[in-house]
KEPAMI-39524 format. One record per residue (C-alpha): x, y, z. Coordinates in steps of 0.2 Angstrom, whole numbers, padded with zeros to 4 digits, always signed. Example, Ala and Ser with C-alpha at 12.3 -4.5 7.8 and 13.67 -1.06 7.14 Angstrom:
BEGIN
+0062-0022+0039+0068-0005+0036
END
This chain:
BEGIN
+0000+0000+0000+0008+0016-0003+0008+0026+0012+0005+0043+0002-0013+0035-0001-0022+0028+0014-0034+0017+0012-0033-0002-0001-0029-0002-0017-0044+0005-0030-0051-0009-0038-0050-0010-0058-0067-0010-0067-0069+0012-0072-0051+0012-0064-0046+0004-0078-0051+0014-0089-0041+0027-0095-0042+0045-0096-0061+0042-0086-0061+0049-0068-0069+0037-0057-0086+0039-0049-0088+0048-0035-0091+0038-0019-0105+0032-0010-0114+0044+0004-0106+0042+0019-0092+0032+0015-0075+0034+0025-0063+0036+0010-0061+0050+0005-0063+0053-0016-0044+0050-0024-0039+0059-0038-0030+0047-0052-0018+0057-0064-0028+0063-0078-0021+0061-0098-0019+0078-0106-0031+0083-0117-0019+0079-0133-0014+0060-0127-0020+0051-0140-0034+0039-0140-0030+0019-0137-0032+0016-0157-0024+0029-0169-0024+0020-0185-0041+0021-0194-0048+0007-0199-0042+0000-0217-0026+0006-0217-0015-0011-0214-0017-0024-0230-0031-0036-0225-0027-0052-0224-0043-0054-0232-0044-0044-0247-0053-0050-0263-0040-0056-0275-0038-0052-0293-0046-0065-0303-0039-0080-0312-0048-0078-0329-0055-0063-0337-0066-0065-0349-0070-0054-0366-0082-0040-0363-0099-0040-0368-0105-0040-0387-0088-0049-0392-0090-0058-0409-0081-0076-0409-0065-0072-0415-0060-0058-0404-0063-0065-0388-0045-0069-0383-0045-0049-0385-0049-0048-0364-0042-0037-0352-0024-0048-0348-0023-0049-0367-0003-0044-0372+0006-0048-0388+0016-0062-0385+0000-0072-0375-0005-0080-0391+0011-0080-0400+0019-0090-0383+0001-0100-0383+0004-0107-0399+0022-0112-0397+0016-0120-0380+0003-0130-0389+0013-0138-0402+0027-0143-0389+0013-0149-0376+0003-0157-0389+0020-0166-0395+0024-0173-0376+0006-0177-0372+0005-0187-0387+0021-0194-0387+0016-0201-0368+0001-0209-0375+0009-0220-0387+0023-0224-0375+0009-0230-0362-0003-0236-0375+0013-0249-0383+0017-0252-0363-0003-0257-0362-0003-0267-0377+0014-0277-0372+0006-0282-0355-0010-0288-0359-0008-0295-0379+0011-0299-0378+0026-0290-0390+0021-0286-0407+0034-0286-0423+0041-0271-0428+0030-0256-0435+0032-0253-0454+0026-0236-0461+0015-0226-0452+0007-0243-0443+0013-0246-0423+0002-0261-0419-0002-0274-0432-0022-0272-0433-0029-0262-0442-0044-0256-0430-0032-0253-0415-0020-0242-0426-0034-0234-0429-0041-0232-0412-0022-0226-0408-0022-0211-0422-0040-0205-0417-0034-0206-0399-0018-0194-0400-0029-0182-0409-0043-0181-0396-0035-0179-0381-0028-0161-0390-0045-0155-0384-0042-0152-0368-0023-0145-0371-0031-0131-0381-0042-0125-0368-0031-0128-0352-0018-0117-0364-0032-0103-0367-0032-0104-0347-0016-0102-0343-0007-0090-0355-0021-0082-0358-0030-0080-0343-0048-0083-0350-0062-0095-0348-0056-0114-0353-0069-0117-0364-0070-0099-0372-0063-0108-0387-0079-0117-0387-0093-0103-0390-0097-0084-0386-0106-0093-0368-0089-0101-0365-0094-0120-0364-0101-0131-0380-0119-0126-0383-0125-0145-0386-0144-0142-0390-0136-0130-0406-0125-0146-0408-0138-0156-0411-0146-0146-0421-0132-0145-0433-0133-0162-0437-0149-0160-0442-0140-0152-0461-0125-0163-0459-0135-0175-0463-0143-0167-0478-0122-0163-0483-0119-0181-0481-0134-0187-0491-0132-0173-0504-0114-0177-0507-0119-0196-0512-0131-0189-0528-0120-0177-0532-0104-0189-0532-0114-0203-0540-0123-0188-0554-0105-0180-0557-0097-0197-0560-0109-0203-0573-0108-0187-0583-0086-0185-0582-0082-0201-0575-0064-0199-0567-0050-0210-0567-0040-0207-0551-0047-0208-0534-0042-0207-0515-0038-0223-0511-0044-0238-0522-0061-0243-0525-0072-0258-0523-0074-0270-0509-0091-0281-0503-0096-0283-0485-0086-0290-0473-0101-0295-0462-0109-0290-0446-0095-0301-0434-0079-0292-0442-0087-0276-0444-0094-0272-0427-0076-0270-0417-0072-0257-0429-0088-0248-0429-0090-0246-0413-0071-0240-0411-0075-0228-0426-0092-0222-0418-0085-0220-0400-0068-0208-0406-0072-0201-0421-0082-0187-0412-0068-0183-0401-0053-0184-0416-0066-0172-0425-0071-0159-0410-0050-0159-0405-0048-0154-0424-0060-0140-0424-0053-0132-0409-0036-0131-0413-0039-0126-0432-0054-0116-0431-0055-0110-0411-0036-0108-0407-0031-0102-0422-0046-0090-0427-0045-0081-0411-0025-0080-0408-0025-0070-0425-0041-0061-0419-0033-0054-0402-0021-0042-0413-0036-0031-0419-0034-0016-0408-0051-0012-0399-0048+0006-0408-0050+0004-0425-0041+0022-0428-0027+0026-0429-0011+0023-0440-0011+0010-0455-0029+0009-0453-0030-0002-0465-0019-0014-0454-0030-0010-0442-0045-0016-0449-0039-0031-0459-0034-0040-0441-0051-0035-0435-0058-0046-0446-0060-0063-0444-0054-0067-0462-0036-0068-0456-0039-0081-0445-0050-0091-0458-0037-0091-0469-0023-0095-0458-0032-0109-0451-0038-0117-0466-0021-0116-0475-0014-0126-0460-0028-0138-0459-0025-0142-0476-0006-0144-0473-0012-0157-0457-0018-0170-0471-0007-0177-0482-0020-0174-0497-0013-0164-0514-0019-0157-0531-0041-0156-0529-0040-0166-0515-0033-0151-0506-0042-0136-0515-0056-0148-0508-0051-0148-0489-0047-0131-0489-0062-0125-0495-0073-0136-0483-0062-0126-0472-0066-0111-0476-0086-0113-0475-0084-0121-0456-0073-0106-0450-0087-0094-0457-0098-0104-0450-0091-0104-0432-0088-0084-0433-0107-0084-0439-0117-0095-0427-0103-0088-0414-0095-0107-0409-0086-0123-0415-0102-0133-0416-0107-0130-0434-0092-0135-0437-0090-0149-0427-0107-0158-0433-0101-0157-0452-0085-0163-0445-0091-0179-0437-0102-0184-0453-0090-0183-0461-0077-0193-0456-0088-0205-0449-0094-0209-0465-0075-0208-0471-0072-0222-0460-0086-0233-0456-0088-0235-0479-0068-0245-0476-0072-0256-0461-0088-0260-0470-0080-0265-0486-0063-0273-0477-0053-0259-0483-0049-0252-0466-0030-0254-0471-0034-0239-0481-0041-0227-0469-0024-0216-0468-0024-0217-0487-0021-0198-0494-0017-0191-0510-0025-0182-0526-0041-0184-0533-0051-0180-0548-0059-0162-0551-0076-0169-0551-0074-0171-0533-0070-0152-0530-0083-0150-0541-0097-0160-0533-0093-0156-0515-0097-0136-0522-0116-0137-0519-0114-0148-0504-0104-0136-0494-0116-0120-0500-0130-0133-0494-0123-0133-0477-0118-0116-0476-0135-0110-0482-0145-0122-0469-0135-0120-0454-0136-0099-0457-0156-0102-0458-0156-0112-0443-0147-0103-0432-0156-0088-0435-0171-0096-0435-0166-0105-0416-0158-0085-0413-0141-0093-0409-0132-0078-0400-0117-0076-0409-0108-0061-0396-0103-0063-0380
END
């Protein structure tokens, strides 16, 4: 006890409290009231800093992906706000180098696979790995699908934009519009058959992709590959689409400036357009097959209408249907007939087959246009 102050020690409670006086005490008690030092008038408050000023810990982060504004057509939408030059120039080189180890890895496990539960195989010759036909097959179609995923997971990372913003203006596959597309496919398909078969009597050619003729095979050896053929085709098709007319259509389209003023305006407005990328892609999907002369005037024009398309409709799915039809029919007429050694058989072909395939393709494109204005497919973002 301090023997300046008589009495015990003051309790804590408003003693405790600083810069308060305490209360004064009770009628008629024998203490007498103390005086605690006071704080000056300028000693500042317990808590200085106003609130906000230290980094919360808690503070919303910057998001991962950004994606295109609002009213974006198809082939601009890598044109977000993290885009930068070099994202889809490094995109590009990190697909063909990814899509090179990734497929590289299947056919090491798929070989590893096939050694452990069929035994070793001889020695491939040619393009063959495996010494049946349907599983080389199935392989090929394989190391072409799984390049589906790569494409998005690279629009994801270099780019910082939706994965499946390669897809469609709503960033994911729109698969009742995909349905839909099959719908004219079909009608490609069945046109293509009259028109070959009408062409063909008039100017009957004498080379052909591949080498005619064949008779069925029968239900038992056709069944393995037809179910191989309709299982993966799809995917080998849809991996096709978004690499030749989704990556490539909308890295060429982020390198239109937002402001189309400016200088070399012409410039300006070419890489606005989603003709470059068209172009591009079509000249590289045509160098992809190993088809020359008609054969590839042919592939690069059926190129051409899907990458209108899918800037059109604003997504792959046009494309991908008449895709899918395609090869389906491609592959499944082979197996049928026994000729599935041939499937990987490409060269020229006659000019009737450019030719016929003229009216097929305008069918389509005609159709689809119809169809999607008639479902009011949005085609912006």
């Amino acid at each position: 006890m301090d023997p300046q102050q008589p009495g015990p020690p003051p309790h804590p409670g408003p003693y405790s409290q600083p810069g308060q006086p305490p209360p004064p005490p009770p009628h008629g008690s024998p203490y007498p009231q103390q005086h605690p030092q006071q704080y000056p008038p300028h000693y500042p408050p317990p808590y200085q800093q106003p609130y906000g000023a230290f980094p919360s810990p808690y503070a919303p982060r910057e998001p991962r992906t950004v994606p295109a504004p609002a009213g974006t057509p198809y082939h601009r939408l890598a044109r977000t706000a993290k885009h930068a030059w070099w994202r889809p120039l490094v995109g590009t080189i990190l697909l063909v180098l990814f899509g090179f180890v990734l497929t590289s890895l299947v056919v090491v496990m798929w070989v590893i696979a096939h050694r452990v539960l069929a035994g070793p195989f001889p020695t491939p010759s040619g393009t063959d790995i495996f010494p049946s036909d349907t599983e080389n097959l199935a392989s090929t179609l394989v190391l072409l699908g799984v390049l589906t995923p790569l494409v998005g997971l690279i629009a994801w990372m270099v780019q910082r934009r939706p994965f499946w913003s390669v897809a469609s203006v709503l960033n994911r596959i729109r698969w009742r519009w995909l349905l839909w597309c099959c719908l004219p496919a079909l009608g490609y398909i069945a046109l293509s058959f009259l028109a070959g078969v009408l062409v063909d009597a008039v100017a009957p050619a004498d080379e052909s992709i591949g080498t005619s003729g064949g008779d069925w095979i029968g239900f038992g050896a056709f069944v393995v590959p037809a179910l191989v053929i309709l299982f993966l085709v799809p995917f080998q098709s849809a991996a096709e689409e978004f690499v030749f007319r989704g990556w490539l259509i909308q890295a060429l389209g982020a390198y239109g400036p937002d402001d189309p003023n400016g200088k070399a305006r012409w410039l300006r407005a070419v890489f606005r357009s989603p003709w470059p990328g068209i172009v591009v892609g079509g000249v590289a999907f045509a160098s992809a097959h190993g088809y020359i002369g008609w054969a590839m005037a042919d592939i690069f024009l059926f190129a051409l209408v899907v990458g209108w398309l899918t800037v059109r409709t604003g997504g792959l799915e046009a494309a991908i249907a008449l895709h899918v039809m395609n090869n389906l029919i491609a592959f499944l007429l082979p197996a049928a007939t026994g000729r599935l050694d041939q499937w990987n058989v490409q060269g020229s072909a006659p000019w009737t087959l450019f030719v016929a395939d003229i009216p097929c393709l305008a069918f389509y494109l005609l159709a689809v246009t119809w169809l999607a204005r008639r479902q009011e497919i949005r085609r912006l973002s």
